[in-house]
N, C-alpha and C positions, 0 to 999 in steps of 0.2 A: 485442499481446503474444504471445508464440509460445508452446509450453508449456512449456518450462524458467520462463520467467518466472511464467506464471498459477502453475505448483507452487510457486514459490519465494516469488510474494506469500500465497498460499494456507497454507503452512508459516509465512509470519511476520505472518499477519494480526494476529493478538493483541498480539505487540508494538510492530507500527508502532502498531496504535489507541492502545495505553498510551502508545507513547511524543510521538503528536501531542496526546496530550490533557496530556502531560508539559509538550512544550515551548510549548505553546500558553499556559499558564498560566504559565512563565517568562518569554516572549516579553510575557505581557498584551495577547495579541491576540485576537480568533476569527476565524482566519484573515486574508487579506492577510499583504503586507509591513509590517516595520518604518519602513522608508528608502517614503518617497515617493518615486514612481517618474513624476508627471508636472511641468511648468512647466521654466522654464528651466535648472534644472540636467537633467534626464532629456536635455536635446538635447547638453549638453558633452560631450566625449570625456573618459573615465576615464584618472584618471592611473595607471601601471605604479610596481611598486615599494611600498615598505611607508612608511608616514609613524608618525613619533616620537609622537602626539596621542595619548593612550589614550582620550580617547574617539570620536574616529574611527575606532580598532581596534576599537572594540565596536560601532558603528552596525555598519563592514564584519562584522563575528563574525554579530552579529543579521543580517544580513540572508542571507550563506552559510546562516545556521539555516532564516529562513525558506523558503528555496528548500529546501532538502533534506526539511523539514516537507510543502511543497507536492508535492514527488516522493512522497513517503510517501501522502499524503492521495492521489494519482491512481492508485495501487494499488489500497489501501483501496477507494476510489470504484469502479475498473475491477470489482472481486468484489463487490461492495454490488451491483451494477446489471446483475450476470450470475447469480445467486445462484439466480433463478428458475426457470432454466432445467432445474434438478435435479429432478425428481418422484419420481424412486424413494425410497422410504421410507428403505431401506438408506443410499444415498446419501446422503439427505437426513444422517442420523443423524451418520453419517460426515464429514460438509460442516459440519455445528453441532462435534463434538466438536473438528475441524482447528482453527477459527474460534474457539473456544474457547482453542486452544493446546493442545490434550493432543496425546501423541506417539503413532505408530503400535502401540507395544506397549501402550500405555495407553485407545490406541479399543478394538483387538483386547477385552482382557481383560475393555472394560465393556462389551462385545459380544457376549461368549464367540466371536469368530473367529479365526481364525489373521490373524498380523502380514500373511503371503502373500495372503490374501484380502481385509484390509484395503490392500495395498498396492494390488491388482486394483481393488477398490471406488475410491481415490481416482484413479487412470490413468485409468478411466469418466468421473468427475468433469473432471479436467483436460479430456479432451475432448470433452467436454458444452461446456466453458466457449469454449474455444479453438473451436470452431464455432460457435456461435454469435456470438462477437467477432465471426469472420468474416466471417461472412454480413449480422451488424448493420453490419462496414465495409464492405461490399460495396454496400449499400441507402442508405449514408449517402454515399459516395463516395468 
């Protein structure tokens, strides 16, 4: 992830979580796909175009869901599994409130900092996080 991304998953942690724990529990899954994805049908070639079935439009719906669930969850995951890399206290505080959902004037005030310093504080964060990706892709290969 580069750092527009780590900011962008970082700013919408709270509602990918709400929202995989949303569809997770429409889907009636924990985790995985809907649609089986191995045995004979997984080796046909997919046909192009829309079919009249409604419930073959919904197996296909369910299963667009669960990938887009699955993108959400590797976000989520990517900052779950970089999270530790923060020690500064400040940071820290600032990294729970983001993760939380509150918004920059909303850390600031429960801070007492200026929005400019909280914006400082999460930059730090972002590239806390985006190094050490890094470096963990770098060692991993």
């Amino acid at each position: 992830m580069n750092k527009k991304q780590i900011e962008s998953a970082l700013r919408d942690y709270n509602w990918m979580l709400n929202e995989i724990k949303r569809q997770r529990d429409l889907l009636q899954v924990v985790g995985g796909n809907v649609v089986a994805q191995s045995g004979l049908e997984s080796t046909m070639p997919k046909p192009k175009g829309n079919t009249s079935d409604p419930v073959a439009q919904e197996v296909i719906r369910r299963d667009k869901k669960s990938k887009w669930v699955q993108k959400l969850e590797c976000k989520v995951l990517f900052i779950q599994n970089n999270i530790h890399v923060i020690q500064d206290p400040r940071e820290k505080a600032v990294l729970e409130c983001m993760l939380d959902g509150l918004s920059m004037s909303a850390i600031g005030h429960h801070m007492g900092l200026s929005r400019r310093h909280i914006y400082n504080i999460k930059d730090s964060i972002v590239d806390k996080i985006s190094q050490n990706a890094q470096s963990t892709q770098k060692m991993t290969g």
